[in-house]
LUMVEXLUM-157369 format. One line per field, with one value per residue (C-alpha): x, y, z; residue in one letter; residue number from 1. Coordinates in Angstrom, 1 decimal. Example, Ala and Ser with C-alpha at 12.3 -4.5 7.8 and 13.67 -1.06 7.14 Angstrom:
<recs>
east = 12.3, 13.7
north = -4.5, -1.1
up = 7.8, 7.1
aa = A, S
i = 1, 2
</recs>
This chain:
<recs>
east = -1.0, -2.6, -3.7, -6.4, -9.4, -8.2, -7.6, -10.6, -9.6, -11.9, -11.1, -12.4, -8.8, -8.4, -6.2, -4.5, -2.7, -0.4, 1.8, 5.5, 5.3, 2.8, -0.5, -3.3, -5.2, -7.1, -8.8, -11.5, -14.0, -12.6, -9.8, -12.8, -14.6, -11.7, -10.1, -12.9, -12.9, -14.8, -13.7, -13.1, -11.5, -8.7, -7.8, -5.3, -4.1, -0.6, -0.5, 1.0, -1.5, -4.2, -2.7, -0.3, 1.2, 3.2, 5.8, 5.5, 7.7, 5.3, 8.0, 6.4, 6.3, 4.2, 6.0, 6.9, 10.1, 8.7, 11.4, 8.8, 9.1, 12.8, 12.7, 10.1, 12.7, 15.1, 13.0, 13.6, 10.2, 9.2, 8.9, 5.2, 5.1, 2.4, 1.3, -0.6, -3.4, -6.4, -9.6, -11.4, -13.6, -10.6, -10.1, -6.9, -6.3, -2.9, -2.6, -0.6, 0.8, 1.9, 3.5, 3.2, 5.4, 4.3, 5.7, 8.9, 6.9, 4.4, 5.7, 7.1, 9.6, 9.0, 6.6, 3.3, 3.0, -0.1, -0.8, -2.7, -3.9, -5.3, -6.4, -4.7, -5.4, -3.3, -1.9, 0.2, 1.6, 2.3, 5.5, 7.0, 5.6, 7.0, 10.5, 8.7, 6.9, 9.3, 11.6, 8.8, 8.6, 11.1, 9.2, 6.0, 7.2, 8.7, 5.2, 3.7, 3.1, 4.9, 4.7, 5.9, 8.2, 5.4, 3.4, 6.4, 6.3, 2.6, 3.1, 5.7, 3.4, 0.6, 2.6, 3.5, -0.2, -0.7, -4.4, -5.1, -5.2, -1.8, -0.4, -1.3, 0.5, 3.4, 3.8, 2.5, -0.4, -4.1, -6.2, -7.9, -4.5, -3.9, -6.6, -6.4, -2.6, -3.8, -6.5, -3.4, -1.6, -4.4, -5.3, -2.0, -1.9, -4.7, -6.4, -9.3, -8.0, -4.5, -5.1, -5.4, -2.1, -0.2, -1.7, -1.2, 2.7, 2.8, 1.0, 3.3, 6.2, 5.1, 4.6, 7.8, 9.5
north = 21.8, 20.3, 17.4, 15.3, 17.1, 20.1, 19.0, 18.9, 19.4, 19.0, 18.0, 15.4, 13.6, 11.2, 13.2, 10.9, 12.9, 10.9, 11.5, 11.4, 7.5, 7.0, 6.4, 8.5, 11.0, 12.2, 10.6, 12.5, 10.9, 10.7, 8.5, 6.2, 6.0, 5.0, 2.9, 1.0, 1.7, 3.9, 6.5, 4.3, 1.8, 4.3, 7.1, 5.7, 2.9, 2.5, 3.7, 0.6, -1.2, 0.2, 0.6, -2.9, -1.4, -3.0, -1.2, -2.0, -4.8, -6.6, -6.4, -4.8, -1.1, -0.3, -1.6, -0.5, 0.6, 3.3, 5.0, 8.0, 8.5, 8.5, 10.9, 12.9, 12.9, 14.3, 17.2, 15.6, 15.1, 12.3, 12.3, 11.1, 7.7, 4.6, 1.9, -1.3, -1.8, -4.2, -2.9, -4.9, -6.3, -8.1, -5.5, -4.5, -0.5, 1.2, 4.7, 7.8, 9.0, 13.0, 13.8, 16.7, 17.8, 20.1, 23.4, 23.9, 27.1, 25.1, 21.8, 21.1, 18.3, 15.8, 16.7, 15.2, 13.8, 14.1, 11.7, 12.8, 9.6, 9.3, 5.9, 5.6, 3.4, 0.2, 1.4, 4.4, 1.4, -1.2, 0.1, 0.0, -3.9, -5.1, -6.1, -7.9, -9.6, -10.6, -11.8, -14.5, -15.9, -18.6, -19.6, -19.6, -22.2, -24.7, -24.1, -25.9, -22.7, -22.7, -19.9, -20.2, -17.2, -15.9, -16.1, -14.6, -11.3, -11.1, -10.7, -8.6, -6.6, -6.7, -5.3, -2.3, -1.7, -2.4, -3.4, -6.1, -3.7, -2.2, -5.8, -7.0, -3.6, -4.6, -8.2, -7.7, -10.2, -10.3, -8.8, -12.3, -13.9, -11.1, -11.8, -15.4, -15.2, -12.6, -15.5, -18.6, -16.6, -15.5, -19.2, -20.5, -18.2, -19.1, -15.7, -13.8, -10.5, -8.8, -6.9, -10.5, -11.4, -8.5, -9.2, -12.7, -12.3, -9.9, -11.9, -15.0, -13.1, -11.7, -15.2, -16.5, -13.3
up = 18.4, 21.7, 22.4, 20.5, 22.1, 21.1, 17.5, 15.4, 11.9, 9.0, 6.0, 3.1, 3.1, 6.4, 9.3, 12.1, 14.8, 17.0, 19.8, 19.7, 19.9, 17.4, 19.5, 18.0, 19.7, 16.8, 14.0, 12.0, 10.6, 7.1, 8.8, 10.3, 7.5, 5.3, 8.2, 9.1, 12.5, 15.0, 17.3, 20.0, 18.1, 16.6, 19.2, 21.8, 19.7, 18.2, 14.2, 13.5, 14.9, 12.9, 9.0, 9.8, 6.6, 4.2, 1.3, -2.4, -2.4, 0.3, 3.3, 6.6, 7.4, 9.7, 13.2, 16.6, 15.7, 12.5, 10.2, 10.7, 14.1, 14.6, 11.6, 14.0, 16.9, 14.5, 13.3, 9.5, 7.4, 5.3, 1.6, 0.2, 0.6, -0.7, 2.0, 1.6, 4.0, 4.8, 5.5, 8.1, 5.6, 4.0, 1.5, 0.2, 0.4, -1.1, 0.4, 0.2, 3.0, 3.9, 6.9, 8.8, 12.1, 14.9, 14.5, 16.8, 18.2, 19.7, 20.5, 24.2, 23.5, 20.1, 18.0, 17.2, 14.0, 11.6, 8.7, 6.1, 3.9, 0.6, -1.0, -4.5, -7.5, -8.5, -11.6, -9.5, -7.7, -10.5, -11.5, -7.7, -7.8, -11.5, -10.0, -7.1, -8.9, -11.9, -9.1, -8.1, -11.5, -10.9, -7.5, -8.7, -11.3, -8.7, -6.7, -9.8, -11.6, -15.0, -17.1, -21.1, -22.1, -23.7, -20.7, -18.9, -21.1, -20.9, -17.1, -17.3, -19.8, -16.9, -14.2, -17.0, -16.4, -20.0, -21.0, -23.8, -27.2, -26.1, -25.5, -28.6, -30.6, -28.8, -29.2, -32.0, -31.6, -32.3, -29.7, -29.4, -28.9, -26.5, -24.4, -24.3, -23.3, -20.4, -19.5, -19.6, -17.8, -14.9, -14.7, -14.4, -11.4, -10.2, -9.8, -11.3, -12.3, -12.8, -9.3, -8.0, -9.1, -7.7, -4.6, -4.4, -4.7, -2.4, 0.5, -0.6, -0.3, 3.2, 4.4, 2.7, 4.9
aa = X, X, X, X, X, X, X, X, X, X, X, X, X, X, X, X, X, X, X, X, X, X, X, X, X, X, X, X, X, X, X, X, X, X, X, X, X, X, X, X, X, X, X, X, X, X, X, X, X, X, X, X, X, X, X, X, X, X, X, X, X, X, X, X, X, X, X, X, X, X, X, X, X, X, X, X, X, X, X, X, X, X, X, X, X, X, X, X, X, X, X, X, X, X, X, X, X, X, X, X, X, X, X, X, X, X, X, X, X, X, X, X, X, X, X, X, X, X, X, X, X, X, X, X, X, X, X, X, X, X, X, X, X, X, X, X, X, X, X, X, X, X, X, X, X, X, X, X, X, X, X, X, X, X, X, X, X, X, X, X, X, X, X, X, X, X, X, X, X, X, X, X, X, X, X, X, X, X, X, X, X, X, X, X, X, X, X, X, X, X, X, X, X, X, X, X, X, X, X, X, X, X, X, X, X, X, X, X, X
i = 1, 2, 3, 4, 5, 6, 7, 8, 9, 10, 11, 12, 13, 14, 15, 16, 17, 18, 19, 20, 21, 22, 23, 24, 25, 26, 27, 28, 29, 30, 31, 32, 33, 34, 35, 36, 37, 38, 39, 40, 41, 42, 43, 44, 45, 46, 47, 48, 49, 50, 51, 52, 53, 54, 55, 56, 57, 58, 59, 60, 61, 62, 63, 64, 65, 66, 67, 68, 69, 70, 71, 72, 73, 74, 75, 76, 77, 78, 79, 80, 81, 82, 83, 84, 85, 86, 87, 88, 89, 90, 91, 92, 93, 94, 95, 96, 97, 98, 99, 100, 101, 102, 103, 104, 105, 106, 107, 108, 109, 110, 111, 112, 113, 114, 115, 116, 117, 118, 119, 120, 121, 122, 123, 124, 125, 126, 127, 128, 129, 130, 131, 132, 133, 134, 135, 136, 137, 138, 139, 140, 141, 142, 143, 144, 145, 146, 147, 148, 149, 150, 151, 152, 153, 154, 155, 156, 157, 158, 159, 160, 161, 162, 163, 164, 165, 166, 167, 168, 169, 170, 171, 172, 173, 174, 175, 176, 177, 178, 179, 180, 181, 182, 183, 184, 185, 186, 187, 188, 189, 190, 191, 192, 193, 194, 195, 196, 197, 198, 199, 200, 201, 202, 203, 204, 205, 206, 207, 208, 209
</recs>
């Protein structure tokens, strides 16, 4: 594996290949496209810089000093991990994350690192965010927030990725009486949706950190 010139690997899933410290040489344009960036605006910058990742409990990842890359320098692989990012548009993006090393046949000192990254859907992440975001119940509630202990197991039901009819089998509750307790509890919140509310802890428990 050369350098980023001489890497020009296609492929539908996004591919960022980075130096030893973790500045990218290569990104192909499924990495632009789902990075919001162009060419210019990727290749030569830090990966930290770019994704400004976070982990599933809000905390930051992505930083100068990456777990990844001292795993590099030690010729150990990482395990498939999921990433929180904003797109430039203000969108949030959770991602799945593969990590590839440069063969040791090849390489002339540390390896390069390649990051193959997939967007994923909310509900392969809502289990990794339940404890998070039962943890913030008590400080939501001083913020002015109250939630009933009914409202509290709705929520809890919510972060189980649990949709109103399979609510209402297990409380056993009316659908109706589901739904409205989904809606207390979204309001009381002050959010829109149930992806809202995840969020919203997240972010106030990254400015809290």
């Amino acid at each position: 594996m050369g350098t980023g010139q001489e890497f020009n690997y296609e492929s539908a899933e996004a591919i960022l290949l980075m130096d030893p410290e973790g500045e990218i040489l290569f990104a192909n344009p499924s990495a632009r496209k789902l990075l919001g960036g162009k060419k210019r605006q990727l290749e030569g910058k830090a990966c930290y810089e770019i994704l400004k990742g976070l982990d599933s409990q809000g905390n930051i990842f992505c930083s100068p000093e990456c777990p990844l890359i001292r795993m590099a320098k030690q010729n150990k692989l990482a395990q498939n991990f999921e990433l929180q990012t904003t797109q430039p548009n203000g969108k949030n993006l959770w991602l799945n994350v593969t990590t590839l090393l440069e063969s040791k046949a090849t390489r002339r000192g540390d390896p390069k690192i390649v990051h193959i990254i997939r967007p994923v859907a909310i509900p392969q992440i809502v289990s990794n965010l339940q404890k998070s975001v039962i943890l913030k119940l008590n400080q939501l509630s001083v913020k002015g927030l109250p939630l009933t202990p009914r409202q509290t197991e709705i929520l809890e039901d919510i972060t189980q990725g649990l949709v109103a009819k399979q609510i209402a089998q297990k409380r056993n509750i009316s659908l109706s009486t589901a739904r409205c307790h989904i809606q207390n509890v979204l309001r009381k919140l002050g959010v829109h949706s149930k992806l809202e509310a995840l969020t919203m802890v997240l972010k106030q428990k990254r400015q809290e950190g």
